[in-house]
N, C-alpha and C positions, 0 to 999 in steps of 0.2 A: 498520601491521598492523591488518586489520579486527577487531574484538573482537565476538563473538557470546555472547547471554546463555541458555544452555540451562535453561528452568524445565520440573523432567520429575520426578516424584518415583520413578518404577523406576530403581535407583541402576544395575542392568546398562545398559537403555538410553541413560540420561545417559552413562557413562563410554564407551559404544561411541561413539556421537555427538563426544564430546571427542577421542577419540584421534584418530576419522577428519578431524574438520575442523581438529586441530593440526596431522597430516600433510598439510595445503593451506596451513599458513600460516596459521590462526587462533590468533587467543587467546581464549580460551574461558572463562566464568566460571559457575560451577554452581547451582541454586538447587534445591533437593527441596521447598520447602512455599509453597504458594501464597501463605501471609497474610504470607512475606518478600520476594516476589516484586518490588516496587512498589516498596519501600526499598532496592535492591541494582542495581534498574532506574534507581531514577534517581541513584545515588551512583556507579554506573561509567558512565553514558553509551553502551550498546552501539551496534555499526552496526545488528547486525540481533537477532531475537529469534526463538528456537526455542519455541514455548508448546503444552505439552499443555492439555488441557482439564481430566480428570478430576484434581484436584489436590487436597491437604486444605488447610485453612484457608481457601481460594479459588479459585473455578475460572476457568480457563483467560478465559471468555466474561466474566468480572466485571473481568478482572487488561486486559484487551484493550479493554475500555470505559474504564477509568480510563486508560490508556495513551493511548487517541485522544484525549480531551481536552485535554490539556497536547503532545502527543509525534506525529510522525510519523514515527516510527522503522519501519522495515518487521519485520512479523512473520509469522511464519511457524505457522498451527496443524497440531500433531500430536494426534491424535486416535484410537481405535478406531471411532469414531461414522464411519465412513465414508459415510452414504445423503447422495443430494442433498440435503437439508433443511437438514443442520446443515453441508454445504457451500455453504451459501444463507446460514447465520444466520453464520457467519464473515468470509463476503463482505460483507454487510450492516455488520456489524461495523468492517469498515474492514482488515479480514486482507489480505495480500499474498499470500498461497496457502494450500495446506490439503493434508497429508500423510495418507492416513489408515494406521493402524498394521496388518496389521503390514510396514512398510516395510524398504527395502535400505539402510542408511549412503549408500551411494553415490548413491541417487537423492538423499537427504536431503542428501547437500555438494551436488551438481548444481543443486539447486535453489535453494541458499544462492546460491551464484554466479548462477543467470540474475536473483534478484530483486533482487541488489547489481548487477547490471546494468543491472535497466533502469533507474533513479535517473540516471545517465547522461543518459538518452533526455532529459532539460531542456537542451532547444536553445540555446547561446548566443552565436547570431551578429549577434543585434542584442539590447543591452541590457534595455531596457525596452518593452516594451509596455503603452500607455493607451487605453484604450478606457473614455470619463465615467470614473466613478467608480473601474473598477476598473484597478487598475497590479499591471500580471504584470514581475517583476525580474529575468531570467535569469542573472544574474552570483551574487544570491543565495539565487536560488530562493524567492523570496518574492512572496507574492500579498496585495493590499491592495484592502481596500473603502472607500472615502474615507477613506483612513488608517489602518482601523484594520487589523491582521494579519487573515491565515484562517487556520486549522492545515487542511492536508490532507495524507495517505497518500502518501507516495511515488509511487503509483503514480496516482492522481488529479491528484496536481501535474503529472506527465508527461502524461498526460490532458488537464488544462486547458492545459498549455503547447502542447502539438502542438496542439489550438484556435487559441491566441493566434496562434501563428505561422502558421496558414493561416484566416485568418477566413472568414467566407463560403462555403466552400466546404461540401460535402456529404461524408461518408464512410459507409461502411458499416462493420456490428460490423468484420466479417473484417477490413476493412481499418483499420481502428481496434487490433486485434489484433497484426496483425502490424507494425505502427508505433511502437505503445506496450507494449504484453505482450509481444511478439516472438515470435518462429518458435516457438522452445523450447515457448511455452506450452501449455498438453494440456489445462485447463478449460473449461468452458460459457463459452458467448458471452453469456449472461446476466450476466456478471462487469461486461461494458460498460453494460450497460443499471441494475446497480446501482451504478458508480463516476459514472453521468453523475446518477443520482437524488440521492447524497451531493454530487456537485459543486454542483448547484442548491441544495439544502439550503445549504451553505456560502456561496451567492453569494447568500442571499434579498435581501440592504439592498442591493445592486448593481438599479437600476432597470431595468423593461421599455425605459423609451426609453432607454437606453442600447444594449443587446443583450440578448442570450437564446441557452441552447443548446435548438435544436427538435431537436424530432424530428418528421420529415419519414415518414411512414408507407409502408411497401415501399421505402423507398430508406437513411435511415440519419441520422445525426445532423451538427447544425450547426450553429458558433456566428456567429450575426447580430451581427454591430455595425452600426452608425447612426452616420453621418454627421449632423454639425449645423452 
């Protein structure tokens, strides 16, 4: 049973959220104050994470930083701040989607489900992929820069893995989208252009001669490997 962590301090919306995603089969663990958020996150282990923003003790953007550090747990922001901006600073953030309020329960389980979906999308029909330095693990899902780990988002791991597994090649957002976010998803295509910027970020000690993802301008992104 997938166990989801709702941090929401309006006790109405929390328990609607509960009841709806019990009735799919969740188990559901409640949180109303942001400054418990963090210690409850990491003593249950959730699959995924429902996170409002405007929270007391701690907000949403602070509780989703300290998350990505340690955690690649996929999370979900709920928010009234609905404008592109702070659907930008989410993304940025390492957010897996962004719900702005006031939403339908339903849309809210819907989306619980496509983003417990795409985690799936890490390919594993061939074990390992080495490319120098860096070893992509598909049996573990694990990404290594000369040994040592990288933590990435779910959704970047599936990212960097549909890479590995087609190197060389070119793709465009759309079709980067519909590969790795999939059909379902309804966000800017700017989503790609900021999980490939956190991807790089993460691969800095991963050397040029080794490979690169470019970006190829009017046509779309690529990860180069090299031959030695």
């Amino acid at each position: 049973m997938k166990k989801i962590l709702i941090v929401e301090d309006e006790a109405a919306i929390s328990m609607v959220l509960k009841a709806y995603l019990q009735r799919e089969g969740f188990e559901t663990i409640q949180v109303f104050d942001g400054a418990e958020a963090l210690s409850i996150f990491g003593a249950s282990r959730p699959d995924l994470v429902l996170l409002d923003v405007m929270l007391p003790g701690k907000d949403g953007w602070e509780i989703l930083k300290e998350i990505r550090e340690t955690d690649s747990c996929p999370v979900i922001m709920l928010t009234a701040l609905g404008d592109v901006d702070h659907k930008l600073e989410g993304f940025k953030g390492g957010a897996d989607d962004y719900i702005a309020k006031p939403f339908i329960a339903e849309e809210v389980v819907a989306r619980v489900h496509a983003v417990l979906r795409r985690a799936p999308v890490m390919l594993a029909e061939e074990n390992v992929r080495q490319y120098g330095g860096l070893r992509i693990d598909f049996d573990s899902y694990s990404v290594q820069v000369y040994g040592k780990e990288i933590t990435l988002t779910p959704r970047d791991l599936s990212l960097l893995m549909f890479f590995a597994k087609n190197p060389n090649h070119i793709f465009t957002r759309d079709q980067l989208i519909d590969q790795v976010w999939g059909m379902d998803y309804e966000g800017s295509d700017r989503a790609v252009d900021l999980a490939i910027k956190r991807i790089r970020k993460s691969l800095k000690q991963w050397p040029a001669s080794d490979g690169e993802i470019k970006t190829l301008r009017g046509l779309g992104y690529q990860l180069c490997v090299y031959e030695k």
